[in-house]
C-alpha positions in Angstrom: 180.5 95.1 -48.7 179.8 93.7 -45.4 177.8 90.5 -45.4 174.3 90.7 -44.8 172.9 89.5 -41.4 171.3 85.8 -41.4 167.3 86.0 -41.3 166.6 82.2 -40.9 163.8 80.9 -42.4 164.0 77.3 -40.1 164.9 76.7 -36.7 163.4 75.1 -34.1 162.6 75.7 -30.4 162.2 73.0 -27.4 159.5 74.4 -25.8 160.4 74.9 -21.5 158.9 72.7 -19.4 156.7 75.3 -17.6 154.9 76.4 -21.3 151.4 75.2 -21.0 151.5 74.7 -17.4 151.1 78.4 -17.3 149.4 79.6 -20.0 146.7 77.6 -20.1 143.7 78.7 -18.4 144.1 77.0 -14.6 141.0 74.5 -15.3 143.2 73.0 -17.8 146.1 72.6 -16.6 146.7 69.1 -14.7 144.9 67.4 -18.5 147.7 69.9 -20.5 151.4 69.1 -21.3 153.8 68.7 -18.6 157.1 67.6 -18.4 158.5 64.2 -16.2 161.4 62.6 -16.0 162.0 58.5 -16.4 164.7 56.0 -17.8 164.4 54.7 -21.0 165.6 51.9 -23.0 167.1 52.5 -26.7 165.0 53.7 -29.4 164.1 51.3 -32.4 163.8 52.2 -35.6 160.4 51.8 -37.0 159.1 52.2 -40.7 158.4 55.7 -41.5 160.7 57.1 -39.5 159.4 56.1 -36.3 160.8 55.0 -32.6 159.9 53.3 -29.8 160.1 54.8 -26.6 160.5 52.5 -23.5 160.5 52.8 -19.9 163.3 50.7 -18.3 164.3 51.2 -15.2 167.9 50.3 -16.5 168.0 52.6 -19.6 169.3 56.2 -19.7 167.7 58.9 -18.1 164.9 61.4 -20.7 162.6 64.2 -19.7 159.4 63.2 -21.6 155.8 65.5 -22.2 152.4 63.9 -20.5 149.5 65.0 -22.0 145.9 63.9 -21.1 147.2 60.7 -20.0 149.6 60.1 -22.9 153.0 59.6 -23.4 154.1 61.9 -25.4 157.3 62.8 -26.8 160.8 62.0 -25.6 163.6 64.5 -26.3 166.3 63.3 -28.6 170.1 64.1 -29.0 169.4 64.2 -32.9 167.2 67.2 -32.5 168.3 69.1 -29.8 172.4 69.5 -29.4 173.6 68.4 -26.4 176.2 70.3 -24.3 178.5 67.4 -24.4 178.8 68.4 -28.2 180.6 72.0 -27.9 183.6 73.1 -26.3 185.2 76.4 -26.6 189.0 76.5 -27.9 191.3 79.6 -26.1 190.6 82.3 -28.2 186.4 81.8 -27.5 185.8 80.0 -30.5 183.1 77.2 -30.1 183.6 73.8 -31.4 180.9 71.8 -32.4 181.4 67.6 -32.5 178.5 66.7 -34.4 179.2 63.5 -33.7 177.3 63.3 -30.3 174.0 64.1 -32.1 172.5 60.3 -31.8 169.1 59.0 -31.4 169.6 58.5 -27.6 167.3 59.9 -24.9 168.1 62.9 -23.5 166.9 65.5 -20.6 166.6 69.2 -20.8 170.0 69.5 -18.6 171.6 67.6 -21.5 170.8 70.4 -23.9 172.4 73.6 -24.7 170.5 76.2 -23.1 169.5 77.7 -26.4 167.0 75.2 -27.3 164.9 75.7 -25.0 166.0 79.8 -22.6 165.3 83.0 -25.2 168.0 84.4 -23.6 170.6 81.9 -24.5 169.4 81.7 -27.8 169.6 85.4 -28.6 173.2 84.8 -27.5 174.1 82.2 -30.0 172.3 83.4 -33.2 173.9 87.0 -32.8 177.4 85.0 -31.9 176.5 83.6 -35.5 175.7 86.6 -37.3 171.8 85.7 -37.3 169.7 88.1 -36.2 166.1 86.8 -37.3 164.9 83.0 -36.6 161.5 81.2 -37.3 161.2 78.7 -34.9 159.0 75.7 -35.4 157.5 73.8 -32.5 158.8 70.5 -31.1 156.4 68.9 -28.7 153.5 70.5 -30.6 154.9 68.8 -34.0 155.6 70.7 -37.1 152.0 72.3 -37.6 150.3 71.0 -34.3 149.6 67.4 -35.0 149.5 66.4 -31.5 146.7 68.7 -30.5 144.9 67.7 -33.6 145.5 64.0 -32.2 144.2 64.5 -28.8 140.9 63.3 -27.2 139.7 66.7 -25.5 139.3 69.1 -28.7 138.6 72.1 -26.2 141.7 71.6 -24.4 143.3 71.5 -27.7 142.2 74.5 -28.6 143.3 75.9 -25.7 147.0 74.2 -25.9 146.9 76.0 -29.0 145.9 79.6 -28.0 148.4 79.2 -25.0 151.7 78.4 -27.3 150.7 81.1 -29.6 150.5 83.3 -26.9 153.6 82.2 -25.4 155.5 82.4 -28.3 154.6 86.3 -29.1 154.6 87.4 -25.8 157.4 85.8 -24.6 159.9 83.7 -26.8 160.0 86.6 -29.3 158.5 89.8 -27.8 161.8 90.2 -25.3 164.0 88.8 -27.9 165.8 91.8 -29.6 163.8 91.1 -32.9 165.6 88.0 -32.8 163.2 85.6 -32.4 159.7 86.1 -35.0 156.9 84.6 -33.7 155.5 81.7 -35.6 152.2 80.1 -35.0 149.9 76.9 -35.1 146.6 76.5 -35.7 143.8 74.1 -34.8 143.9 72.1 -38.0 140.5 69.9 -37.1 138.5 72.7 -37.3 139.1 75.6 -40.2 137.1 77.7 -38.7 138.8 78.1 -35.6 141.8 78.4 -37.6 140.5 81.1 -39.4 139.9 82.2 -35.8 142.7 81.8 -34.5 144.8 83.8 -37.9 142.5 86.9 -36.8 143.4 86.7 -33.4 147.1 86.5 -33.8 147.1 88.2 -36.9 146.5 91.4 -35.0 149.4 90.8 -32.4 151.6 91.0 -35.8 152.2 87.5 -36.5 152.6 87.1 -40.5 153.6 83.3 -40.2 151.7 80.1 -39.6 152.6 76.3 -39.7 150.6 73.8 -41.9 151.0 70.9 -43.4 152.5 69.7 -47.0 149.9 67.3 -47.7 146.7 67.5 -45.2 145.2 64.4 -46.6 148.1 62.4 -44.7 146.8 63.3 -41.5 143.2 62.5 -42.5 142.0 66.1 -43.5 140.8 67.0 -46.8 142.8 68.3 -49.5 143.5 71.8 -50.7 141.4 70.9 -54.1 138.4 70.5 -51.7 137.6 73.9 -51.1 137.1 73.2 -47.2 140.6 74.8 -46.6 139.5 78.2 -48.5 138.5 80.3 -45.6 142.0 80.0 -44.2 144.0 80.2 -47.2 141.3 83.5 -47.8 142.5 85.5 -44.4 145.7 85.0 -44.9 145.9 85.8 -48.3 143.9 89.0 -46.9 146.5 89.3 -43.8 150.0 88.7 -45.5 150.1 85.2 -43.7 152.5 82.8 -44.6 151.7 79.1 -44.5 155.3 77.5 -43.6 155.1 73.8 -44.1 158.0 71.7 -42.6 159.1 68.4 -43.9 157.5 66.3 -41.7 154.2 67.9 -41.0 152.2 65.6 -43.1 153.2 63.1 -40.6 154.6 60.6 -42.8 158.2 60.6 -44.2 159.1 59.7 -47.8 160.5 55.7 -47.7 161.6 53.4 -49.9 162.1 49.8 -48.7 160.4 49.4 -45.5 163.7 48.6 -43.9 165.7 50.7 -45.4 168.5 51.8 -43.3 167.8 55.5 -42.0 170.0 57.3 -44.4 167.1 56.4 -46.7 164.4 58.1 -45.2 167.1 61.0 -44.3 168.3 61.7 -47.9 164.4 61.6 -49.2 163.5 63.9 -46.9 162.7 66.8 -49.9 160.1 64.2 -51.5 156.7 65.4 -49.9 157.8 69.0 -50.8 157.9 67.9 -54.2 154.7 66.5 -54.1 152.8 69.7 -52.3 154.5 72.3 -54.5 153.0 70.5 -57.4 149.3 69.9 -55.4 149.5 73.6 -55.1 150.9 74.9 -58.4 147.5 72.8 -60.2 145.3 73.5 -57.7 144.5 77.0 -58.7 144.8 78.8 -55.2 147.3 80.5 -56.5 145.2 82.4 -58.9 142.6 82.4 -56.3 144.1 83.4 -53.7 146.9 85.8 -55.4 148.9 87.0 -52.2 149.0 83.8 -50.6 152.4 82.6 -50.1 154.4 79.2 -49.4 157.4 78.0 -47.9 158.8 74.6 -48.1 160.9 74.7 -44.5 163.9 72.3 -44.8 162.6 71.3 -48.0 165.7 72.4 -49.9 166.0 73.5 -53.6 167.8 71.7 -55.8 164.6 69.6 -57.0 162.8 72.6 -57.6 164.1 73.6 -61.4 163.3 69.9 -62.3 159.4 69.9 -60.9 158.8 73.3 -62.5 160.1 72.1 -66.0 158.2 69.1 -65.6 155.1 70.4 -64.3 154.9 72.8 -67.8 155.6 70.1 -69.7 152.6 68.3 -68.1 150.4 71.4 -69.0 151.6 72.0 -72.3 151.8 68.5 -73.4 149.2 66.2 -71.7 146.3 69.0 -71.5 144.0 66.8 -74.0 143.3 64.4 -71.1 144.4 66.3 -68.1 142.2 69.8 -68.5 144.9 71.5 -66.4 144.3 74.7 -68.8 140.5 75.0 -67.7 141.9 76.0 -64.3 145.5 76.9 -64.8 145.3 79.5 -67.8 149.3 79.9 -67.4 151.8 77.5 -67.2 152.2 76.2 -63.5 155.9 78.1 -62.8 154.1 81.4 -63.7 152.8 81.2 -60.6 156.0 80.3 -58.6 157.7 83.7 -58.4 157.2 85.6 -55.2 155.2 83.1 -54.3 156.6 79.8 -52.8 160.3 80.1 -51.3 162.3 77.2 -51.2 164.4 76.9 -47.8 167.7 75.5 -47.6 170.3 74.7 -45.5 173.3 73.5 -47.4 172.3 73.1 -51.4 174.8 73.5 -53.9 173.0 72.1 -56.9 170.4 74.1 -55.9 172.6 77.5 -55.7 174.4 76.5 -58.8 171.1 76.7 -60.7 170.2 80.1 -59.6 170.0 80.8 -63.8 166.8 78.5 -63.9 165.6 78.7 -60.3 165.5 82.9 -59.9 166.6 84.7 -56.9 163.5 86.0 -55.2 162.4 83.0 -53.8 165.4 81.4 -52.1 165.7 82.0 -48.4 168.6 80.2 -46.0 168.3 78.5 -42.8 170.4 77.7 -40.2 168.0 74.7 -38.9 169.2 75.4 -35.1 169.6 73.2 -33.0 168.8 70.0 -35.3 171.5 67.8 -37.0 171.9 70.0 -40.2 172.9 73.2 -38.6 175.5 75.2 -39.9 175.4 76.8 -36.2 177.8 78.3 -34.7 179.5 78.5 -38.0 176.6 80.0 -40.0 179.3 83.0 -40.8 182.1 81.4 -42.5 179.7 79.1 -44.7 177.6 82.2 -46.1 181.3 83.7 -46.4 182.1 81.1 -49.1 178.6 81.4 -50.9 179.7 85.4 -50.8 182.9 84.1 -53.3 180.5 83.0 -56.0 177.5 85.3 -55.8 176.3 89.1 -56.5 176.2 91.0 -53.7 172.4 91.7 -54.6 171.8 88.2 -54.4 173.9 87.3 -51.6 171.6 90.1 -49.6 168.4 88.5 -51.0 169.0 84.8 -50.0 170.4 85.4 -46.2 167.7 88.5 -45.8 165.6 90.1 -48.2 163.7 87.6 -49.6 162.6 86.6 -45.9 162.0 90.3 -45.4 159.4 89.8 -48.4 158.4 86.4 -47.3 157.6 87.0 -43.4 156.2 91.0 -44.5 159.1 92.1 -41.7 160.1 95.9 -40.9 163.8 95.5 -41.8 166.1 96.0 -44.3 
């Protein structure tokens, strides 16, 4: 049997420097993103996982996003690879050094073109036997948090209309199929979210970004009720709420300062902690074609918190009254419902018998630090030597067929 193309559930684009400068509306534009260039010195480490970023007219040269009168966002070598990273040997074969991936500023000539020229990208997921990618926003954060944080709400709103638009019309609509558009929304206000699912909903987008735990960035919770006209269209629309680690703002930590490996190897923790918000909350039941993915999340931990959340149920319903609202146990409502998304999980493959095989979906997590790129091929290769073909076909493809309601086999 050949092996399936690669959907991937997780990658990530950086978006050009001209995005917002033309597709927002002209009265918006010299307020909206736009792209400089200064030196900066080296990033500190922060709790939470965050850095500093300062100007010094000594440091190393970084392209950097204005917006309003903010200092934005300063591209990385950890999140974007850098061209210094990949050579080709003679026979074509590209070489990847992983090890030039640091947390030093960078400029968009420092990147592979992929990151941030459709084109380029194409290129290197078909090189890689991908042929479907979600990308997730970069200067926008992981479900538009920097929108939601600016000053001017209307020319947030209309930062937000101009990357969706961007991103259908012209990251994905040239792109083969290759690239599948996946949008944000303006969190501070649900009903322009529920707006804005309508409006994109009808260009064919079945995928939106939002965030593990809302209550982190200061919104209320899914047990409010205020989220319930969003989670209603897209229950009605077959839209898929793709939450990123990350896009709660906050990172899982330990000892303030812990070393960054910490933070790093932790990083599944607020997936955890949302699946189980959402498996007691009841949407599920309310909202019964609503589905989840935990992006870069991965799946080992997910057995565990399902086993444990029954036991919960069955066993500590006298005091917690989970039955008034959740008539089945929690992981009946897990199935076909929240996928988990991995990049490289063994445990988590290995318990497959516990876990199921409709809700597993791979990622190649391009261009960030845990990509498999450009050798996406030969690791599925060696997942193919200990999996059912059937299986093999619904982890790299079918079940994001299901999850993304795609017109593929």
């Amino acid at each position: 049997m050949e092996l399936p193309k690669i959907i991937s559930v997780d990658d990530h684009v950086v978006e050009p420097p001209h995005v917002w400068q033309t597709w927002l509306p002209e009265k918006h534009r010299a307020a909206g993103p736009r792209v400089q260039r200064d030196r900066f010195a080296p990033f500190v480490h922060m709790p939470g996982a965050r850095y500093t970023n300062t100007i010094d007219p000594d440091g190393e040269l970084a392209d950097y996003w204005m917006y309003e009168d903010r200092l934005i966002y300063v591209h990385k070598k950890f999140v974007a690879i850098p061209r210094e990273a990949i050579s080709e040997e003679a026979d074509g074969t590209r070489v990847f050094d992983r090890s030039r991936m640091q947390m030093v500023p960078s400029t968009y000539d420092d990147m592979i073109p992929g990151c941030y020229d459709r084109d380029a990208r194409v290129r290197d997921f078909l090189d890689n036997w991908t042929d479907g990618s979600l990308p997730f926003p970069t200067f926008p954060r992981f479900c538009g948090q920097t929108f939601m944080e600016g000053n001017d709400k209307d020319l947030g709103l209309a930062c937000v209309e101009a990357y969706n638009n961007w991103m259908i019309e012209e990251w994905c609509a040239p792109s083969q199929g290759v690239n599948i558009p996946l949008c944000i929304l303006p969190l501070w206000d649900v009903d322009l979210a529920v707006a804005e699912v309508a409006r994109i909903s009808e260009k064919g987008v079945h995928a939106v970004c939002f965030s593990e735990i809302p209550s982190k960035l200061g919104l209320p919770s899914i047990h409010t009720g205020h989220w319930d006209p969003l989670f209603a269209i897209c229950d009605e629309r077959a839209v898929t709420l793709n939450m990123h680690i990350g896009s709660s703002s906050s990172m899982p930590a330990a000892s303030p300062d812990a070393p960054e490996a910490v933070g790093s190897t932790l990083q599944f923790n607020n997936a955890f902690a949302s699946m189980i918000d959402w498996l007691f909350s009841g949407k599920l039941i309310a909202f019964p074609n609503l589905k989840l993915a935990y992006s870069e999340g991965q799946i080992g931990w997910m057995p565990y918190a399902l086993e444990r959340a029954d036991r919960v149920w069955e066993m500590h319903e006298p005091w917690t009254h989970a039955k008034a609202m959740i008539p089945e146990p929690p992981s009946t409502y897990f199935t076909g419902r929240i996928f988990g998304c991995f990049t490289d999980d063994q445990h988590g493959l290995a318990s497959l018998g516990e876990l199921g095989t409709d809700n597993i979906c791979f990622e190649v997590d391009y261009p960030h630090s845990d990509t498999t790129w450009p050798h996406s091929k030969d690791y599925v290769e060696k997942l193919a030597a200990n999996l059912d073909p059937d299986v093999l076909y619904k982890i790299l493809r079918g079940n994001a067929i299901q999850m993304l309601s795609l017109d593929r086999v």
